[in-house]
C-alpha positions, 0 to 999 in steps of 0.5 A: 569355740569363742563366740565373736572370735571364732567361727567353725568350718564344717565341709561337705564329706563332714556334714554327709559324715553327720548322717542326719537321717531323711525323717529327722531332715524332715522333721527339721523343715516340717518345725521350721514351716510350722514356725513360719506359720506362726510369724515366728521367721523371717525370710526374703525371696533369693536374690539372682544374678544372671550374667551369662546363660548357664551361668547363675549367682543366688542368695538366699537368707532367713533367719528363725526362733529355733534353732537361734540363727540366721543364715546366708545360703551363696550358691551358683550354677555353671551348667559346663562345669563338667566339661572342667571337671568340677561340679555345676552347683557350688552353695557355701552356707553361712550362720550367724547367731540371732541374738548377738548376730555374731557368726558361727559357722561356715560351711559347704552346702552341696549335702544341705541343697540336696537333701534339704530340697528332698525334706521339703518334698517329702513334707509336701507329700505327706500333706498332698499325697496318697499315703499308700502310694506305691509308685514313683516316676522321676524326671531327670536322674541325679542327684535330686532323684536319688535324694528323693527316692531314699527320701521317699522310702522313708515314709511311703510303701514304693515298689515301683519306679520308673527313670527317665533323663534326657540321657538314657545312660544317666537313667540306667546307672540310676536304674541300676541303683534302684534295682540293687536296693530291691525296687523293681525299676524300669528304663523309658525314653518316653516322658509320658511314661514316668508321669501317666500311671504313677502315684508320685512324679518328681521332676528335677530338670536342670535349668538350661537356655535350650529348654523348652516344656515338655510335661503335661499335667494332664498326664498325671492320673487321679490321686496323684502327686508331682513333686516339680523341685525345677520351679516346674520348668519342664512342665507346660504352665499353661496346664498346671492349673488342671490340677485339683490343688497346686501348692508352693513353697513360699508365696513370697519367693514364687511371686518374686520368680514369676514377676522375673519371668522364671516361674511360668504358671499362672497363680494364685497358688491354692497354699504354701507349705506354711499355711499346709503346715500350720493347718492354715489350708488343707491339704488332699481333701480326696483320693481322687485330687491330682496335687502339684508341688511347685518348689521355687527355692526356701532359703529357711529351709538351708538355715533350719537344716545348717542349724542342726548340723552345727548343733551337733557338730559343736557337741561332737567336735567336729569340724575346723576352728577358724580365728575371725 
């Protein structure tokens, strides 16, 4: 490929075709919070444009050391799209060369937004989970819980998950799932139960104008971990701060989505993903701490992911050249 005349398109089908696996995502977003750590990233909170509700536009950008890029993540949600057929998240990945600031690939980013957003989890939890957790409750089943969990059992001993949605047929054909992978898996209606009792919790609601809290900290028993990749949105703000440690992934973006109005918690955060990283700020301290994730959206973590793929997209010949 000739840099400045050239740029390589990878879809979707390929980049899942790539099969990067969730310890080396891991490993990616864990390089890249280390480098932030050290002052050696350069990022901006999203940018939103919100025209109608249900209808949402984000940018998100960074650029890093290593791998050399920097990149723009153009995303947007449109919760009725299945009405049409079509999928309600669409995020296109851009990547430009740091040094010469030429651009190099473009590329789909359904994969990168849903496996990128379960590597940032993952990350947390090996800084504010119990290591021998066993038990993992999910509010909301779909593409983020699934994500998760073959996520998750990369690093931690699950035997147990229990599914919860707002639509139990969607927490059946999940449960269902799980079952065939040989978890033992149960089925609630009742919220509560997906929380109280386990030793991990990730919740990934969908944003929607009719939403309203429904999730209590309080819920959470000692030891435990909420993954909350919705910018905590179905949990009651107002209780949060009952945890013994509350973290996020950005300062920056966080402040940015509370001024907005998007984020309902009271801060400061106790860290960032960052600080957690680069041994800035410790992590659980104790067995018995109850730690929360708040996930409001890291566009570095997209360019150090998208990075990657086009690396071995370039040394596999995969992917479509395109003239520029």
């Amino acid at each position: 490929m000739e840099l400045g005349h050239e740029i390589l398109y990878l879809s979707d089908a390929e980049i899942a075709a790539a099969d990067m696996s969730k310890r080396e995502l891991a490993e990616a977003v864990d390089d890249m919070l280390k480098q932030k750590s050290a002052g050696r990233t350069v990022s901006k909170p999203k940018l939103g444009l919100y025209p109608k509700p249900g209808t949402f536009f984000q940018a998100m950008s960074g650029v890093m050391e290593e791998p050399p890029f920097a990149g723009v993540k153009w995303a947007s949600v449109v919760h009725d799209n299945a009405e049409r057929g079509l999928p309600s998240i669409n995020p296109i990945i851009q990547l430009h060369d740091t040094e010469s600031a030429q651009p190099v690939a473009l590329m789909g980013g359904r994969w990168i937004t849903a496996h990128r957003t379960a590597a940032i989890t993952l990350v947390a939890a090996t800084y504010l989970a119990r290591p021998e957790s066993e038990s993992i409750g999910f509010i909301a089943c779909g593409v983020q819980a699934r994500s998760h969990l073959e996520a998750f059992r990369q690093v931690f001993p699950l035997k147990r998950v229990v599914a919860y949605s707002r639509k139990r047929a969607t927490a059946e054909a999940f449960a269902n799932e799980v079952a065939e992978s040989g978890l033992d898996v149960v089925v609630t209606e009742d919220p509560m139960k997906a929380v109280e009792g386990q030793n991990i919790v990730i919740s990934s609601v969908p944003e929607s104008p009719s939403l309203k809290p429904f999730l209590d900290t309080n819920w959470m028993s000692p030891g435990s971990f909420a993954g909350m990749c919705d910018v905590a949105r179905p949990w009651h703000g107002d209780r949060i701060r009952v945890l013994d440690l509350v973290a996020t992934d950005d300062h920056d973006q966080s402040a940015y989505m509370a001024k907005s109005g998007r984020l309902h918690f009271k801060e400061p955060f106790d860290a960032d993903l960052a600080e957690l990283a680069g041994g800035k700020k410790p992590g659980r301290t104790s067995d018995e701490q109850r730690t929360g994730l708040i996930y409001s959206g890291l566009a570095l973590a997209d360019v150090a992911v998208a990075g990657r793929l086009y690396r071995r997209a370039i040394e596999n010949g995969w992917g479509t050249i395109l003239p520029l």
